[in-house]
VMD Tcl script that builds the backbone (N, CA, C; Angstrom):
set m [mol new atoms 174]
animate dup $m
set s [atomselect $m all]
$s set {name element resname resid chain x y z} {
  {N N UNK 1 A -21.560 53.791 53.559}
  {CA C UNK 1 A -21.928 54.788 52.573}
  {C C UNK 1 A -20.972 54.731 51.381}
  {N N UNK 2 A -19.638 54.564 51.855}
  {CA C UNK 2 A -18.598 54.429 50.554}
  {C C UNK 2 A -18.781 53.462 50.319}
  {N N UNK 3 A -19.684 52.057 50.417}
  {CA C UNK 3 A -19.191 50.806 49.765}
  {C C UNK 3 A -20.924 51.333 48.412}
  {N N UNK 4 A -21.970 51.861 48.839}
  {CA C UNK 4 A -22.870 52.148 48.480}
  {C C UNK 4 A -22.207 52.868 46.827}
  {N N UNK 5 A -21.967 53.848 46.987}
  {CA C UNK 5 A -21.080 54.946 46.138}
  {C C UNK 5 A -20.333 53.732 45.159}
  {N N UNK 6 A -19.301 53.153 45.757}
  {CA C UNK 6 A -18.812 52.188 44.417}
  {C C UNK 6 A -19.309 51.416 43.978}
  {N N UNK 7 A -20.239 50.658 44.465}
  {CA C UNK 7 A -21.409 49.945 44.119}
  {C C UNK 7 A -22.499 50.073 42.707}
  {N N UNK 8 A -22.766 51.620 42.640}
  {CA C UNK 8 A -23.297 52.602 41.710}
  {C C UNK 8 A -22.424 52.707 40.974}
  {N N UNK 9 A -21.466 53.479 41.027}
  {CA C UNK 9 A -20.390 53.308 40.361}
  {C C UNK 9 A -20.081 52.172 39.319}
  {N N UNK 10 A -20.088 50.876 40.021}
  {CA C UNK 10 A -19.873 49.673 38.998}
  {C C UNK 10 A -20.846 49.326 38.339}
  {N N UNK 11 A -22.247 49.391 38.944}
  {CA C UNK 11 A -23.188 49.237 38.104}
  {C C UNK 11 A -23.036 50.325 36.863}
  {N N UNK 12 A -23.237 51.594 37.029}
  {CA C UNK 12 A -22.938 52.536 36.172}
  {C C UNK 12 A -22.164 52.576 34.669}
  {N N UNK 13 A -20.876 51.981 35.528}
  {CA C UNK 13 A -20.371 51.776 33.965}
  {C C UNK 13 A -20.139 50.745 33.098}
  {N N UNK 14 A -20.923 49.259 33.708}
  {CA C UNK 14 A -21.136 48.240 33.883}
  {C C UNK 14 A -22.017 48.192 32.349}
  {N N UNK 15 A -23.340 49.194 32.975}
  {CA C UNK 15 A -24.149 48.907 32.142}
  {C C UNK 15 A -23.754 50.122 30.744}
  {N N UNK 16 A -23.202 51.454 31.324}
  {CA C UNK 16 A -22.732 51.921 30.096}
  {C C UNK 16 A -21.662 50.992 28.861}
  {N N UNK 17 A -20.947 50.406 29.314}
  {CA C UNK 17 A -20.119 49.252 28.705}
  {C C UNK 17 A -20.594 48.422 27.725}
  {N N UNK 18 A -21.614 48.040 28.212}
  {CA C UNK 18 A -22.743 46.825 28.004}
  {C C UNK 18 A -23.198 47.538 26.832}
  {N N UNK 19 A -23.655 48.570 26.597}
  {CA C UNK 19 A -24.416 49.451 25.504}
  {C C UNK 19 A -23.611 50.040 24.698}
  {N N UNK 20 A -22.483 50.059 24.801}
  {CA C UNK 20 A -21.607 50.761 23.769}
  {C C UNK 20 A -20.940 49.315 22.715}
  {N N UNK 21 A -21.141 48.324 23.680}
  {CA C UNK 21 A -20.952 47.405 22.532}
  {C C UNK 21 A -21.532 46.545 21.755}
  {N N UNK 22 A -23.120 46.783 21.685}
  {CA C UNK 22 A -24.124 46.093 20.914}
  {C C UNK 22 A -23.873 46.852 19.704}
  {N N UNK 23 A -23.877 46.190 18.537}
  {CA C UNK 23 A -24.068 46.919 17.165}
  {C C UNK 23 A -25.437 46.792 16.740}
  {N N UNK 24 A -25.908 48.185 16.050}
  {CA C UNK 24 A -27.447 48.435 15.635}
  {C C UNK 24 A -27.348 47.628 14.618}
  {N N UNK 25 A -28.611 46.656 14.826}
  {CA C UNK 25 A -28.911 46.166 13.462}
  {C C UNK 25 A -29.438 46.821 12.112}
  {N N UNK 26 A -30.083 48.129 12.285}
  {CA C UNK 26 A -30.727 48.697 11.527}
  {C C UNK 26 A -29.524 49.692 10.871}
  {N N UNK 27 A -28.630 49.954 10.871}
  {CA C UNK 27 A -27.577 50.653 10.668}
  {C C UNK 27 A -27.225 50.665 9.315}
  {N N UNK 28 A -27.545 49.596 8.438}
  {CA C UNK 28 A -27.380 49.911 6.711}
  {C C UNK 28 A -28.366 50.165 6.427}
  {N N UNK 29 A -30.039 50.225 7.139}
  {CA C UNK 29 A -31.005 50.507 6.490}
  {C C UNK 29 A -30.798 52.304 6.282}
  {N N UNK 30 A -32.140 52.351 5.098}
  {CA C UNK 30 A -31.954 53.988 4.721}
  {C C UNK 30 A -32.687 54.461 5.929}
  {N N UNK 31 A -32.732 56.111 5.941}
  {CA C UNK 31 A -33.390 56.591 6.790}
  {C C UNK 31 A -34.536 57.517 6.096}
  {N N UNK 32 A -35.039 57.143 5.169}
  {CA C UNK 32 A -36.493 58.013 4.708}
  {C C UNK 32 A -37.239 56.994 4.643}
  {N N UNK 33 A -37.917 57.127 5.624}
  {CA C UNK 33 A -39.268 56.291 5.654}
  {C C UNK 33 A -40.684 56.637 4.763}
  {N N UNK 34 A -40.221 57.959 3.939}
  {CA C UNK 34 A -41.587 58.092 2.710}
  {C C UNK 34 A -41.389 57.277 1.584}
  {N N UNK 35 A -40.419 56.157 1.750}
  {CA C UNK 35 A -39.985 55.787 0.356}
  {C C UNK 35 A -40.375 54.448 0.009}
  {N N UNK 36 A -40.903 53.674 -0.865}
  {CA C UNK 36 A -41.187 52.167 -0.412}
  {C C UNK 36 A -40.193 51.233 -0.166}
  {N N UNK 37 A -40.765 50.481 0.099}
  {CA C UNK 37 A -39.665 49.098 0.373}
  {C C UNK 37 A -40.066 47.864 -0.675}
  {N N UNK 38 A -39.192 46.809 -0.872}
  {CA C UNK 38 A -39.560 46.027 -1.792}
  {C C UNK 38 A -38.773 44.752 -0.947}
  {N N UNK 39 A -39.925 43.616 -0.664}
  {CA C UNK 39 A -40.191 42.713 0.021}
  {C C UNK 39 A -40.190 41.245 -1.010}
  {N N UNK 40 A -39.493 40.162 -0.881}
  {CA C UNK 40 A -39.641 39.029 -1.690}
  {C C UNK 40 A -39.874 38.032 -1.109}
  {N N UNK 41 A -40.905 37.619 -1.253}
  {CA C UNK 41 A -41.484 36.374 0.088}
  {C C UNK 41 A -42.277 35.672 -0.837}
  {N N UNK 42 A -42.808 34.471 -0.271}
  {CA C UNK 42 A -43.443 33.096 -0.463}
  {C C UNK 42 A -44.965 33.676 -0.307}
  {N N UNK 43 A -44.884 33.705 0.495}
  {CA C UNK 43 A -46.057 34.292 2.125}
  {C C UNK 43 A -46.373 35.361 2.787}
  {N N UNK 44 A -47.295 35.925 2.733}
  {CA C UNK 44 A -47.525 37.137 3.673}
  {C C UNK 44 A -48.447 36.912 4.793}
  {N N UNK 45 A -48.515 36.953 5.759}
  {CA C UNK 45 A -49.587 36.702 6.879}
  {C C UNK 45 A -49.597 38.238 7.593}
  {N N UNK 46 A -50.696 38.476 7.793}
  {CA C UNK 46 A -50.768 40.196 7.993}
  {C C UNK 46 A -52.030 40.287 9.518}
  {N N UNK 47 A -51.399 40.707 9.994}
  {CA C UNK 47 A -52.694 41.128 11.295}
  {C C UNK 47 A -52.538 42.541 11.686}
  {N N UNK 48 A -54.152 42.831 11.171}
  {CA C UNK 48 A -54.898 44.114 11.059}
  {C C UNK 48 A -54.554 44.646 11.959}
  {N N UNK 49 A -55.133 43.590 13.427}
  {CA C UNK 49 A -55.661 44.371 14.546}
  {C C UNK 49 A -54.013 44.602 15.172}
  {N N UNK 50 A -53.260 44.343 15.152}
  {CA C UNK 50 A -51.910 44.926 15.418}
  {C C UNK 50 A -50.918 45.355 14.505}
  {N N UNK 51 A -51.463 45.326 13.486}
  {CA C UNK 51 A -50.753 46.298 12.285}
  {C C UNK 51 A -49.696 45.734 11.910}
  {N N UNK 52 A -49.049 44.375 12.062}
  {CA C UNK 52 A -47.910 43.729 11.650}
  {C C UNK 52 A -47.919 42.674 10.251}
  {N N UNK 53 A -47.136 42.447 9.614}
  {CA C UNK 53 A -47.267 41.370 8.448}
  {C C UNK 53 A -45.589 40.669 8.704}
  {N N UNK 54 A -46.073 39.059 8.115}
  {CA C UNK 54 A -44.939 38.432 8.999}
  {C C UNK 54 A -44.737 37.670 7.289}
  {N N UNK 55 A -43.538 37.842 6.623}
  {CA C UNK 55 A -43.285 37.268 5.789}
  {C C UNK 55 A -42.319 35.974 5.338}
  {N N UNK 56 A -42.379 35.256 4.993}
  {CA C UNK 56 A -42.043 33.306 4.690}
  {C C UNK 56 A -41.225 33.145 3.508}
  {N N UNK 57 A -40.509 32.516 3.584}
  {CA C UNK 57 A -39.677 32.187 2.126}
  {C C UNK 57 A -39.077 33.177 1.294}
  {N N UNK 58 A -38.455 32.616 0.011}
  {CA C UNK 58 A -38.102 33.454 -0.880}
  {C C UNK 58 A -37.445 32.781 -2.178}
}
mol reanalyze $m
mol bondsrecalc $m
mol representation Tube
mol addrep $m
């Protein structure tokens, strides 16, 4: 039962560890999303049916 307990334990802070040291990539972006964005690309390829656009060059 005690080997169970430290077991958790290591996983626990194992994975808390793990997450405190990824840096957000999104972290200089702004945070108002009513505002536009301005995009400089070659290429736009856009799909409807999943709502994504994948942009090329510059």
């Amino acid at each position: 039962m005690k080997l169970i307990a430290v077991a958790a334990a290591a996983v626990f802070f194992a994975a808390n560890a793990s997450a405190q040291s990824v840096p957000n990539p999104f972290s200089g972006m702004g945070r108002d999303s009513d505002k536009p964005i301005s995009i400089a690309a070659d290429t736009t390829t856009a799909d409807l049916r999943s709502e994504t656009a994948t942009y090329a060059g510059n």
